[in-house]
KOLGUFI-806077 format. One line per field, with one value per residue (C-alpha): x, z, y. Coordinates in steps of 0.05 Angstrom, whole numbers, plus 32768, in hexadecimal, padded with zeros to 4 digits. Example, Ala and Ser with C-alpha at 12.3 -4.5 7.8 and 13.67 -1.06 7.14 Angstrom:
2
xx: (80F6 | 8111)
zz: (809C | 808F)
yy: (7FA6 | 7FEB)
***
This chain:
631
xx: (886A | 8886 | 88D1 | 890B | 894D | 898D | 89B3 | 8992 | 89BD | 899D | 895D | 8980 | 899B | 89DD | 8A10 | 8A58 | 8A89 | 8AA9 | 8A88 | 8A77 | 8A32 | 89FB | 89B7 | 899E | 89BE | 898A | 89A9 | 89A8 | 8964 | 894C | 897A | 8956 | 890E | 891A | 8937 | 88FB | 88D1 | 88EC | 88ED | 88A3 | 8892 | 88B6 | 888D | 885D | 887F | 8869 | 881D | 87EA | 87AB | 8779 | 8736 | 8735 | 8777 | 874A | 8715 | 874B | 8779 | 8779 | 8736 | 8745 | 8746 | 8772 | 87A3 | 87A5 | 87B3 | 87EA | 8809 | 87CB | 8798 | 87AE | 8785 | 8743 | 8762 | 876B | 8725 | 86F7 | 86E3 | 870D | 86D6 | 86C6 | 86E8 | 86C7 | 8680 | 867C | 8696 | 8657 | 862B | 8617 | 861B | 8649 | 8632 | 8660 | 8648 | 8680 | 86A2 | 86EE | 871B | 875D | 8781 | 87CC | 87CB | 87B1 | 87D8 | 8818 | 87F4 | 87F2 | 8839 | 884A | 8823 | 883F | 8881 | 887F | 8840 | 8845 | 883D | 8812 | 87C5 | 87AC | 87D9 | 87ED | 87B8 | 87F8 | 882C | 8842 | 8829 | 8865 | 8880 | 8840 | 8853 | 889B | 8888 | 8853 | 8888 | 88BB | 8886 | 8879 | 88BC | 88C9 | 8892 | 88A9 | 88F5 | 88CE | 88AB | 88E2 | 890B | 88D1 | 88C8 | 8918 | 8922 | 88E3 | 88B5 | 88DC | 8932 | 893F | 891B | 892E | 8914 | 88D7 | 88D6 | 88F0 | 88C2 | 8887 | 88A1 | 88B1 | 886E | 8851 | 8878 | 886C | 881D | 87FE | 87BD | 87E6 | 87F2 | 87A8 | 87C8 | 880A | 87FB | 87BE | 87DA | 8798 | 87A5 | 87E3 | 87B1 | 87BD | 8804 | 8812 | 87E6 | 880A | 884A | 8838 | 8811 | 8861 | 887F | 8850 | 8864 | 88A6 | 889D | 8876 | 88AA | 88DE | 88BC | 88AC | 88F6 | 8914 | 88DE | 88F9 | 88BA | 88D5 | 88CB | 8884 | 887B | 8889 | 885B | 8828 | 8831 | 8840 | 87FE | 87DE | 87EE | 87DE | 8795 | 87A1 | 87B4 | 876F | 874D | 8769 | 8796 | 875B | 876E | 87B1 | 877E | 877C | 87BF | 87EB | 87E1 | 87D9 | 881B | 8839 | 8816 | 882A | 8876 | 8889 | 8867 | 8842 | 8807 | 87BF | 87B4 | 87FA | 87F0 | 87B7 | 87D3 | 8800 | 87E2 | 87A9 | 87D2 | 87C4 | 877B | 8781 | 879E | 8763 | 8734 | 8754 | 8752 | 8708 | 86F1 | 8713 | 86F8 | 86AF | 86BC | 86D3 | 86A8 | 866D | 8655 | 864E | 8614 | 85DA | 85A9 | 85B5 | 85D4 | 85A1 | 85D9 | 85EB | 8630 | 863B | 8603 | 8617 | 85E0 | 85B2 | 858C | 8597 | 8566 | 857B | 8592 | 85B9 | 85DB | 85FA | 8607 | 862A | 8654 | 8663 | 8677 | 86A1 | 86D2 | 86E4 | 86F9 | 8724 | 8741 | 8747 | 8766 | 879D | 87B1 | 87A5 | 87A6 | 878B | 8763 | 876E | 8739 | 8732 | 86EC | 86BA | 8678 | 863D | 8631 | 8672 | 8662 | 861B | 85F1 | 85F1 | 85C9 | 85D0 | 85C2 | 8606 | 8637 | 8677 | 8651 | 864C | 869E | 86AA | 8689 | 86AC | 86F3 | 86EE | 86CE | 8706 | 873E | 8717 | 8713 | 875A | 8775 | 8754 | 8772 | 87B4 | 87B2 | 87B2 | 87F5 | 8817 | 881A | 8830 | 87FF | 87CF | 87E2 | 87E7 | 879C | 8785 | 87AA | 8787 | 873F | 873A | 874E | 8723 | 86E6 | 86F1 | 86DC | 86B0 | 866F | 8661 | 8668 | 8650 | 8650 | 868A | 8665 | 8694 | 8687 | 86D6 | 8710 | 875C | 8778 | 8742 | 876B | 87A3 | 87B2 | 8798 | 87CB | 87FB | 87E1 | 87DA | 8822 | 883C | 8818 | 882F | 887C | 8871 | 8860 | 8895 | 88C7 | 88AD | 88B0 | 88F4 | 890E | 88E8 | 8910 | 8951 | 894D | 894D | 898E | 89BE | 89AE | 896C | 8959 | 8970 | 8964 | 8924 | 891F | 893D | 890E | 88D5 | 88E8 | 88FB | 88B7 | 8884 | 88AF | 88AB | 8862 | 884A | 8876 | 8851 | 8812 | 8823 | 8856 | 8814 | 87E6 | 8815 | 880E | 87C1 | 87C3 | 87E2 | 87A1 | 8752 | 8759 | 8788 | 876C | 8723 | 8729 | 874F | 8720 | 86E0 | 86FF | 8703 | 86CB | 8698 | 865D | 8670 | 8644 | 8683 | 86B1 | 868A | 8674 | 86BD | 86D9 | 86A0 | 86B9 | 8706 | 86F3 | 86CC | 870F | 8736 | 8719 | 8721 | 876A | 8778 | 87A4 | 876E | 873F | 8738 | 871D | 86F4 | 86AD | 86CD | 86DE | 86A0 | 8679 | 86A3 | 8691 | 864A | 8653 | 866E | 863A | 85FE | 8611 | 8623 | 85DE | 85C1 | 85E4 | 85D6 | 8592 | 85A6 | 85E2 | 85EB | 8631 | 861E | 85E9 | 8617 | 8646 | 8619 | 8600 | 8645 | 864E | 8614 | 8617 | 8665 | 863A | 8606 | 85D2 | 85B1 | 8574 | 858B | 85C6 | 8589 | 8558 | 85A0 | 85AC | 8565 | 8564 | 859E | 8582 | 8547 | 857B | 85A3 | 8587 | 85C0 | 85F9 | 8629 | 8636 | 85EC | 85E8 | 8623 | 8614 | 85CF | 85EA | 8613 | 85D9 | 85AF | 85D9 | 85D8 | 8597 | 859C | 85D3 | 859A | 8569 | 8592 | 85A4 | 8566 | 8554 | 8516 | 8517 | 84F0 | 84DB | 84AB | 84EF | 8517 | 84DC | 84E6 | 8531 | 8526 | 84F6 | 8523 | 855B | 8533 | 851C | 8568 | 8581 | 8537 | 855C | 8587 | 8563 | 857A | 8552 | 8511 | 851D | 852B | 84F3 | 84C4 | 84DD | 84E0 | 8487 | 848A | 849D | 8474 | 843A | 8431 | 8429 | 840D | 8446 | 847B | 845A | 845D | 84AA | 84BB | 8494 | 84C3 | 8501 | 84F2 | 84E6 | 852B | 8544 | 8523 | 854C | 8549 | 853E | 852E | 84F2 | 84D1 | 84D7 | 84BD | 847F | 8470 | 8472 | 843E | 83FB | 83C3 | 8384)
zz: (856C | 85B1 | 85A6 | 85D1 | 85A0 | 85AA | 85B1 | 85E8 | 8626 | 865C | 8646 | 8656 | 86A9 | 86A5 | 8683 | 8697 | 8660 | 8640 | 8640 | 868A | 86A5 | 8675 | 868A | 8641 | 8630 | 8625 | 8649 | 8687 | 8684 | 8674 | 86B0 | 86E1 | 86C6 | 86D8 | 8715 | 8732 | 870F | 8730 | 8771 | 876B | 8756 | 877C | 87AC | 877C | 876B | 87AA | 87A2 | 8796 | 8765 | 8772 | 8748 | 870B | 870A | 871D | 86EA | 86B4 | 86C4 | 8706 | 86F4 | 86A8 | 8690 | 864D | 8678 | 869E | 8662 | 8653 | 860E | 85F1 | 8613 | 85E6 | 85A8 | 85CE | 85EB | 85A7 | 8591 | 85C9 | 85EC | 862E | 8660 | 8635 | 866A | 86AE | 8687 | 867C | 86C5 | 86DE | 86A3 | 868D | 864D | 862D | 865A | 8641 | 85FF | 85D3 | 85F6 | 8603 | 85D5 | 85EE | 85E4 | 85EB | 8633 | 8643 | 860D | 8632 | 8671 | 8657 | 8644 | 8687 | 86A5 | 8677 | 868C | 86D0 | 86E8 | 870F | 86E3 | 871C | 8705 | 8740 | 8733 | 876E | 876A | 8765 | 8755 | 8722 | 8737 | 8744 | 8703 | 86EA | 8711 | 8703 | 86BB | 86BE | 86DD | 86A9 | 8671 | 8691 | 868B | 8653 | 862E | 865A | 863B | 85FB | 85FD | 8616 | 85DD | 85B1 | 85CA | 85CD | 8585 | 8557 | 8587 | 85B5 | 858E | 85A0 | 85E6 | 8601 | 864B | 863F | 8622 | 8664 | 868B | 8669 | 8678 | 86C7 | 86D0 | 86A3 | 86CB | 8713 | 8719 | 873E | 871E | 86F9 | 8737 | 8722 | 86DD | 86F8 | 8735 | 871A | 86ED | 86BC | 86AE | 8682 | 8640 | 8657 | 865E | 8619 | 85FC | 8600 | 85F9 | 85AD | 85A6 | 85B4 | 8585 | 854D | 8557 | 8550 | 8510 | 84F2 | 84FA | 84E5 | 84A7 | 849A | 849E | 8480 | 8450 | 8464 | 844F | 848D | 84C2 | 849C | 84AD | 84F4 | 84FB | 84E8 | 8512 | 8546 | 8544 | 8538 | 8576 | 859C | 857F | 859E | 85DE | 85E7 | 85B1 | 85C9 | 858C | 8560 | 8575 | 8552 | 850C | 8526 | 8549 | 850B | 84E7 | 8513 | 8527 | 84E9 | 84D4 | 851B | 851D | 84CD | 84B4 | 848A | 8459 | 8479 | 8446 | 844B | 848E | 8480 | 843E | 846D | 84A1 | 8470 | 847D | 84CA | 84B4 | 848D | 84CD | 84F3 | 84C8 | 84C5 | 8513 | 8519 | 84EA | 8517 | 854A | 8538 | 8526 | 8564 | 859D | 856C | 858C | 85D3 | 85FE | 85DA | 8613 | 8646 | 8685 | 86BF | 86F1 | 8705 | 8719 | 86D0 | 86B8 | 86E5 | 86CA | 86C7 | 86FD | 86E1 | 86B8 | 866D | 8686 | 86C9 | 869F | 8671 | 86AB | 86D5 | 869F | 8695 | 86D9 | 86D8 | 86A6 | 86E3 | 870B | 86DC | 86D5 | 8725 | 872C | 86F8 | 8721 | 875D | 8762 | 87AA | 87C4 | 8791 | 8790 | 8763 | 8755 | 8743 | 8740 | 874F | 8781 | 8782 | 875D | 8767 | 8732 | 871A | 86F1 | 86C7 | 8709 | 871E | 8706 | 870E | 86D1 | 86AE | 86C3 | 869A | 8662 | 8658 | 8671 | 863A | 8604 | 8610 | 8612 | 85C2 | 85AA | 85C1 | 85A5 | 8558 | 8569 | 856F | 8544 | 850E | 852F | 8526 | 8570 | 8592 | 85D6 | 85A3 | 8594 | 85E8 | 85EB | 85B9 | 85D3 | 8614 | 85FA | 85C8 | 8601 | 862F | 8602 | 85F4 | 863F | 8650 | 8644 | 8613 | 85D0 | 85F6 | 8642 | 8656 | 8688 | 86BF | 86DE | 86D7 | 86E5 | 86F6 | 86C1 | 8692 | 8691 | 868B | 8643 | 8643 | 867E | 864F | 8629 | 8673 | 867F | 8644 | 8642 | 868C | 8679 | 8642 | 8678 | 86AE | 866B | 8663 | 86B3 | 86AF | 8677 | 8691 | 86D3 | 86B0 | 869B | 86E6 | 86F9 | 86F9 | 870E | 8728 | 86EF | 8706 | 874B | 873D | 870F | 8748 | 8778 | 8752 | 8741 | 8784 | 878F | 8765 | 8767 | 87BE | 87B4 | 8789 | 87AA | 87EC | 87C7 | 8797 | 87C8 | 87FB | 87CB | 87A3 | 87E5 | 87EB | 87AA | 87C9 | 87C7 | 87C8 | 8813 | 881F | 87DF | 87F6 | 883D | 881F | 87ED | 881A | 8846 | 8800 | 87DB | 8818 | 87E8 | 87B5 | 87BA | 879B | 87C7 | 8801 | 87EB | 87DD | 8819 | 8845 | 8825 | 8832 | 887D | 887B | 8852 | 8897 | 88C5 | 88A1 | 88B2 | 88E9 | 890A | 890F | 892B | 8970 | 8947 | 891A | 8934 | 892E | 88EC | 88CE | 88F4 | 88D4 | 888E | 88A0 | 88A1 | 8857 | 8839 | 8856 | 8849 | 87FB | 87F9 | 880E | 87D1 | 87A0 | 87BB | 877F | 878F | 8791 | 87A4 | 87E0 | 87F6 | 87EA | 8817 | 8844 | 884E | 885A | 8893 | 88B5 | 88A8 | 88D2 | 8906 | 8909 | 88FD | 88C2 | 88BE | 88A4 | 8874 | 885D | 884F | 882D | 8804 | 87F1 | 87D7 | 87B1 | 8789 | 8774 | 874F | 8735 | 8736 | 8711 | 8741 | 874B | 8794 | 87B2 | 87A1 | 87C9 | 8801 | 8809 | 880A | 8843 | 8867 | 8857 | 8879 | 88BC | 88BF | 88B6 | 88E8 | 891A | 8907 | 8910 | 8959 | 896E | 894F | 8963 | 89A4 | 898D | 8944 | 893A | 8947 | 8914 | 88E3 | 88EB | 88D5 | 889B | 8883 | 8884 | 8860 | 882D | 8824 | 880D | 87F0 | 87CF | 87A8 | 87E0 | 87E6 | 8828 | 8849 | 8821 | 8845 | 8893 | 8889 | 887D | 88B3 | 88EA | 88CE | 88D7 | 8920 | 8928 | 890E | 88D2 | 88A0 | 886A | 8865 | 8873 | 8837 | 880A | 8826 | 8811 | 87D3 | 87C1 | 87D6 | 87A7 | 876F | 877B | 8782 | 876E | 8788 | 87CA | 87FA | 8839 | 881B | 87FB | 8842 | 8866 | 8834 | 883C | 887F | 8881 | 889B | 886D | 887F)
yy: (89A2 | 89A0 | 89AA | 89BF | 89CD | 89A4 | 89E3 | 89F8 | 89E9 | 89EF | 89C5 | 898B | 8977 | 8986 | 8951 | 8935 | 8946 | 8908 | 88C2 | 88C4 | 88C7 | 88E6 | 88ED | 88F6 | 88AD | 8883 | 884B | 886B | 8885 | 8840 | 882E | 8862 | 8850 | 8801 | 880A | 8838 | 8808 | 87C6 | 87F0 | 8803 | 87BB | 8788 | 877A | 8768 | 8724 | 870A | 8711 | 86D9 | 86DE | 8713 | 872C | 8707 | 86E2 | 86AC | 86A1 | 86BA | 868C | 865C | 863E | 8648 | 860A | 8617 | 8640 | 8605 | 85D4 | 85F6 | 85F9 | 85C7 | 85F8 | 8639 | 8621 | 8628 | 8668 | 868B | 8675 | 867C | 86B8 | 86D1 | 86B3 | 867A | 8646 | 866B | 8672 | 8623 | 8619 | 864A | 862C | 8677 | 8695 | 86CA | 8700 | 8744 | 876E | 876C | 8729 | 8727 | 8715 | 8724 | 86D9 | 86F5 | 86FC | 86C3 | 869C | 86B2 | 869A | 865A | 864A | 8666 | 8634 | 85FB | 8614 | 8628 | 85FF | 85C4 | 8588 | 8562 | 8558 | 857C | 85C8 | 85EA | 862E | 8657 | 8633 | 8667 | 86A6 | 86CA | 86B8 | 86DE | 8718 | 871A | 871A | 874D | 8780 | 8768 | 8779 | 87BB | 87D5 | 87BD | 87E3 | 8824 | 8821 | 8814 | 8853 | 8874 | 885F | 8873 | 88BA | 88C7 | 88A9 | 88C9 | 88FB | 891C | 891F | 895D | 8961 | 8916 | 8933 | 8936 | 88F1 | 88E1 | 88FF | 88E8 | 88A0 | 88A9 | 88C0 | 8890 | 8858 | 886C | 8878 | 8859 | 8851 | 881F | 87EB | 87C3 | 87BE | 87A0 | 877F | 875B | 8722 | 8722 | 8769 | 875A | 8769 | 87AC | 87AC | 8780 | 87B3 | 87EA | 87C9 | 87B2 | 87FE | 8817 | 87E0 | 87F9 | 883F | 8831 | 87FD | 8835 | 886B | 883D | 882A | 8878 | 8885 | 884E | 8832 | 87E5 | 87B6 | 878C | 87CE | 87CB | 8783 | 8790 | 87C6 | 879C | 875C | 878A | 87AA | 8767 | 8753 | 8793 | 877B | 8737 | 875A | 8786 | 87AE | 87ED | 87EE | 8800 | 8847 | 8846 | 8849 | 8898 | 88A2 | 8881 | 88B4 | 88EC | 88E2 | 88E2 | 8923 | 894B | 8923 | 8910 | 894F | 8927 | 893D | 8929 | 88FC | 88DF | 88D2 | 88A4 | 887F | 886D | 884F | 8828 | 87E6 | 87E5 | 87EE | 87B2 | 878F | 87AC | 878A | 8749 | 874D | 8766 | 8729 | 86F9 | 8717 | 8714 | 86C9 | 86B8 | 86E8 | 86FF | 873E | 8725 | 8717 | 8746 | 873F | 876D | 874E | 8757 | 8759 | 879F | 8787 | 8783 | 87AE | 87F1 | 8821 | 87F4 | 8813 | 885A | 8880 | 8896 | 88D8 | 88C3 | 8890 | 88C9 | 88F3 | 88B8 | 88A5 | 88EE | 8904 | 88BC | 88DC | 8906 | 88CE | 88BE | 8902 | 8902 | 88BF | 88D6 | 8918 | 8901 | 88AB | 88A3 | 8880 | 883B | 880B | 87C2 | 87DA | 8808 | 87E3 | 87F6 | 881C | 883C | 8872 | 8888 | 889D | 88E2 | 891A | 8954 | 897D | 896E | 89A6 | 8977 | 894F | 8993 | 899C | 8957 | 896F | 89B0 | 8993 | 895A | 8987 | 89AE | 8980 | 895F | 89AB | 89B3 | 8971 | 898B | 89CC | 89B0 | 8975 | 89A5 | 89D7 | 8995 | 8995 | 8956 | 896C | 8957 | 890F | 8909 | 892B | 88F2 | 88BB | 88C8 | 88D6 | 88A1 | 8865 | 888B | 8892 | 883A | 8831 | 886B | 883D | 8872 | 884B | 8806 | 87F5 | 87CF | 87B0 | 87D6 | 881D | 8831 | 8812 | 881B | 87EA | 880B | 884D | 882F | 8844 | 8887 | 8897 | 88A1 | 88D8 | 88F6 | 88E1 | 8907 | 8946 | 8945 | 8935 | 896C | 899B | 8989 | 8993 | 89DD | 89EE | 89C9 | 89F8 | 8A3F | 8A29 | 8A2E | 8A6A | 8A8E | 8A78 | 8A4A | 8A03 | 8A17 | 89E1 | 89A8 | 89B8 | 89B8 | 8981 | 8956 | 8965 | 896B | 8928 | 890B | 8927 | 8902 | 88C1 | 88C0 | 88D4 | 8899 | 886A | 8876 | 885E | 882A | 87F9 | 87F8 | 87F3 | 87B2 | 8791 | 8794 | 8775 | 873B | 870D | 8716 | 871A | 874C | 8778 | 8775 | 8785 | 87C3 | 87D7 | 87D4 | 880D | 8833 | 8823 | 8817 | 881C | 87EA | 87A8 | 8782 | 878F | 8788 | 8743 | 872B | 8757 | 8728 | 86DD | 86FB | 86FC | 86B8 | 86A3 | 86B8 | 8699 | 8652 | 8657 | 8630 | 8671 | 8695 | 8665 | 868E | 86CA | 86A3 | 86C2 | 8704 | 86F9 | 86E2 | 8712 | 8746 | 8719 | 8722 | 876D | 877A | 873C | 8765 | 879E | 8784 | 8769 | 879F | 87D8 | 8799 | 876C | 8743 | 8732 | 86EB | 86DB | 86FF | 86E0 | 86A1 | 86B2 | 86D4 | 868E | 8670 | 869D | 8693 | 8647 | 864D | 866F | 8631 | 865B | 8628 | 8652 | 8692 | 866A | 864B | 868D | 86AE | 8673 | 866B | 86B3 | 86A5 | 8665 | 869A | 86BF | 869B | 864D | 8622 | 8645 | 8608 | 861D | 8612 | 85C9 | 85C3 | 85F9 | 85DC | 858E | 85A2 | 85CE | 858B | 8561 | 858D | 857B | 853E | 8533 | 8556 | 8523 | 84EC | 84FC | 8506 | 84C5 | 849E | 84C3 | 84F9 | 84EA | 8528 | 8559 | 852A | 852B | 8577 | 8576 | 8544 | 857A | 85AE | 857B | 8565 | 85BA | 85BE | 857C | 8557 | 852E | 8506 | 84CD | 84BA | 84F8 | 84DD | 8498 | 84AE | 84E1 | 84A5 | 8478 | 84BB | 84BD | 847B | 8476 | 84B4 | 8483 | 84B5 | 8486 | 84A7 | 84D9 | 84A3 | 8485 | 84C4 | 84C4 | 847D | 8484 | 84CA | 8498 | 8467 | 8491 | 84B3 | 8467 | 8430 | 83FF | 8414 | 83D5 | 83FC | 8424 | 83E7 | 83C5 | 8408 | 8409 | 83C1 | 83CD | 8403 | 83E8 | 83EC | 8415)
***
């Protein structure tokens, strides 16, 4: 195991004599940590909603009902609310069951939330984000006081270390500024709280440490299933840290896997196994457009974005979709590069593992989060993902604070105060160098707006974020500030909403919108061939009834001035409204009396006759077909 001897001075920064300062204390470590932390984060409380705050919890109805809405949220799958709103099916293999989250969402809202019927959209986000930042830290001094107390006695730097880098990256900003992502964080938090019950129980043998451990990984399970892992890492960490016996190590741990069932038949009960068909909408589906061997190699060479996001977190994007990351093949050598690295980094981790080496417990904490969304066991329905990672960071995080431990103490053997010198700066370093990227980057998090926009200059070839980059722009230019720039705005919509359409030609939300901007322009024809190739997709979308009622009543408004003036133009409109909206009865009728004074009369009749089927009632139509004159 990695271990650095009390006795050795000048492993440690140097120490006041006395009670004064101490950086080994605990408390001011903790102190440090939550002070960079709130410094890194603040901004944060002022952001909005962005990605799926929304659909998780502005438009989710239990959220929304407050304390009485948390039964259906503990018994209904994640999406439940937002699938019955879109009238679609469970669409995600596996479904989401990740209640706690959204549970705590919930009494927020019944809290915080305005009590009117009609809820102010964010009326409590910055409570959200406060708390999301507050959870964050809190699970960093947790794993500091984890490391410090049964990992790392004897070496508390590296304990430290591990936790400054683990607090400061920024690939962690998606999982902190975006309020949905608090599974994550709650996660991890309960994974640290079942460590520590665990090692209390194994030194103390208190039933009640036991009992923790337990409910503590119970609700990591609640939180996301992430905590499966811990089946593995339970007693791995007793055999590298406690020096137990193999088989020890696992009679040990054989009460979590009795939690781990308990949670997995719940789990079953409530989600099943997810949507079994497979989802025809690349967008969710990423390789579905890949053959068998460029979907292995994709998800392959993807394990090296990972990697490269981790040692070097620039650019940051909210999404990966298709066709962020093209398609790939065994012909690529970086794919080959994956396969050796991670090969490697397993063969090293059994290597290890059985050295009783603690770089071994960091190697499987990474691999066996990473492996959970690498589409390899089942597709996630995403191509990667910041918040996905966000776990598995912290196996990087610690091999890395093990390493800047071992430069720290080969340092301090050169000469004198050449250690902390360099531990200052070093530091100094890595702390100015990630705040550069994750205060910007908390600020284009603010809303969808100012996070699309963002995004499409990063990602320019995902269809996503050029669709929702296109409806932030026609989202602009209904502000009444920007009303001179409005044309400029939507033509700059039109831009990202073709292009999206044209990565993804299924892509419905863009043709929606695509359709909204051209319908701002007045030009009804091409919001009408956009909209039309949008109701072949997807049919039942709520949004076209109500696009094409609108479109429907342009025309209509066009007939109507024209009038009897010129009744075959008008006929021409009412044709094009009824195209759009054949249900409104009201088109049906005009249309018969614009044939009608256009002496048409057999098509005014097949109008009225349409009018009175839709309404039976109508008086007008009855007098417009008694009025027709018989052959």
């Amino acid at each position: 195991m990695v271990k650095t001897k009390e006795n050795k001075g000048k492993s440690q920064l140097p120490v006041n004599s006395g009670n004064s300062f101490s950086f080994n204390d605990f408390r001011i470590q903790s102190f440090i940590l939550i002070l960079i932390g709130f410094i890194f984060y603040f901004n944060s409380f002022f952001n909005e909603y962005a990605l799926d705050d929304g659909i998780v919890i502005q438009k989710n109805e239990y959220v929304q009902n407050g304390i009485s809405g948390i039964r259906k949220i503990l018994t209904t799958d994640a999406y439940d609310s937002f699938y019955k709103q879109m009238g679609a099916k469970q669409q995600l293999s596996g479904g989401r069951y990740r209640p706690l989250s959204v549970v705590t969402f919930a009494i927020e809202q019944q809290l915080f939330g305005s009590k009117a019927k009609e809820k102010p959209a964010d009326d409590v986000a910055m409570v959200r984000h406060v708390l999301n930042v507050l959870f964050y830290l809190f699970s960093v001094v947790l794993l500091l006081y984890f490391l410090r107390n049964f990992i790392f006695k004897e070496t508390p730097l590296i304990a430290f270390f591990t936790c400054l880098i683990f607090l400061i990256h920024p690939i962690h900003t998606e999982v902190i500024s975006n309020v949905k992502s608090r599974d994550e964080i709650l996660s991890f938090l309960f994974i640290i709280l079942t460590f520590i019950a665990v090692f209390r129980y194994r030194e103390t043998k208190k039933i009640s440490q036991l009992l923790f451990g337990l409910l503590f990984y119970f609700l990591a399970l609640l939180s996301k299933e992430y905590a499966i892992t811990l089946l593995v890492l339970i007693p791995m960490l007793l055999y590298i840290v406690k020096g137990d016996s193999f088989t020890n190590s696992l009679m040990s741990s054989l009460p979590y896997f009795l939690i781990a069932g308990i949670y997995l038949l719940i789990r079953f009960k409530i989600v099943g196994v997810g949507s079994t068909a497979p989802n025809t909408d690349v967008l969710n589906n990423p390789f579905m457009f890949a053959t068998k061997p460029e979907k292995w190699a994709t998800k392959i060479d993807i394990l090296n974005h990972y990697l490269k996001l981790l040692f070097y977190p620039t650019p940051l994007s909210s999404d990966y979709s298709y066709n962020t990351i093209p398609y790939t093949n065994f012909g690529n050598g970086l794919v080959w590069l994956s396969i050796v690295t991670h090969l490697s980094m397993i063969a090293a981790t059994i290597i290890l593992f059985f050295r009783r080496n603690i770089i071994a417990f960091a190697l499987a904490f990474y691999l066996l989060h990473l492996i959970l969304i690498s589409n390899f066991l089942m597709d996630i329905g995403a191509t990667m993902g910041e918040r996905l990672v966000y776990h598995s960071s912290f196996g990087f995080a610690l091999i890395i604070g093990i390493s800047m431990n071992w430069l720290y103490e080969k340092l301090s053997s050169f000469a004198k105060n050449i250690d902390t010198i360099f531990a200052v700066l070093f530091i100094s370093g890595i702390v100015f160098f990630c705040e550069r990227i994750v205060i910007p980057r908390n600020r284009e998090w603010k809303n969808d707006t100012t996070l699309f926009i963002a995004d499409a200059q990063k990602v320019p070839n995902s269809a996503l974020v050029n669709g929702n980059a296109g409806k932030a722009y026609i989202d602009l230019s209904e502000i009444p500030e920007n009303k001179t720039q409005e044309k400029e705005l939507i033509t700059k919509a039109i831009y990202h909403l073709s292009k999206s359409v044209s990565i993804h030609k299924k892509y419905v939300n863009g043709y929606l919108n695509l359709g909204v901007a051209y319908f701002k322009l007045k030009d009804y024809e091409k919001a009408k061939s956009n909209w039309m190739i949008a109701e072949e997709i997807f049919p039942n979308n709520p949004f076209l009834k109500r696009n094409f009622g609108l479109l429907g009543s342009i025309y209509f408004s066009e007939a109507m001035k024209i009038g009897g003036k010129q009744p075959e133009e008008a006929i021409k409109f009412l044709k094009k409204a009824i195209e759009v909206d054949p249900a409104n009865v009201e088109y049906w009728y005009n249309l018969g009396g614009a044939c009608y004074t256009a002496k048409d009369f057999e098509m005014a009749k097949t109008a009225w006759i349409k009018t009175l089927e839709l309404d039976p009632n109508h008086a007008q139509a009855k007098q417009g077909m008694a009025a027709i004159p018989l052959k």
